[in-house]
N, C-alpha and C positions, 0 to 999 in steps of 0.2 A: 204299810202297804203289803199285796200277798202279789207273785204271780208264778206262774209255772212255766220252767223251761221243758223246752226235748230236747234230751242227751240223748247223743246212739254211740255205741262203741263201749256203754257199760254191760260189762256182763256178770260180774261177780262180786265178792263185799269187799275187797282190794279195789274196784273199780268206786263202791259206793262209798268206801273211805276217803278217797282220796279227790271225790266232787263235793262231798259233805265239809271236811277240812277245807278245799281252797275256800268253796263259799264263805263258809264261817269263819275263816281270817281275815276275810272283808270287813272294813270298819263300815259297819251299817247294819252289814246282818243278823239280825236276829236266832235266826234258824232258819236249816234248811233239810229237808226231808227229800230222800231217795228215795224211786221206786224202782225197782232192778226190771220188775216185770214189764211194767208201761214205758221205761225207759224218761219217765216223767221225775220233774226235780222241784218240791213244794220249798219257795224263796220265802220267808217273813223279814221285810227291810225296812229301814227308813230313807226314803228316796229325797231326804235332801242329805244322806251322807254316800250313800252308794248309786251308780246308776246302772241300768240292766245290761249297758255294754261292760263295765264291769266285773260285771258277775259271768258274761261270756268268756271274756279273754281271759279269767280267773279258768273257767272250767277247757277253755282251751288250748291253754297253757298247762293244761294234764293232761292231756291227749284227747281229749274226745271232742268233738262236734258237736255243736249247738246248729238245730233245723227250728226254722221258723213256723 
């Protein structure tokens, strides 16, 4: 499965390191690609081992905000 979150409060590669890592410690995740510009975040998971509320409290649990 693909889906894309909105992070805000990323502004730098310390920001995009540290959404990229919680992601990808997820047991599920695949990959996950940052875009510092769009503030957009490309997920590739397997959704019967991770689920998208997951992957929120993973990146909000780094400081940032997930917008729907």
């Amino acid at each position: 499965m693909q889906t894309t979150l909105n992070v805000q409060g990323m502004t730098c590669e310390h920001c995009e390191s540290a959404v990229k890592g919680a992601l990808e410690n997820l047991q599920g995740v695949q990959s996950a690609e940052v875009h510092l510009d769009t503030g957009k975040v490309d997920v590739t998971y397997d959704d019967a081992a991770v689920s998208i509320a997951a992957m929120h409290e993973a990146i909000e649990d780094q400081g940032y905000d997930v917008v729907a």
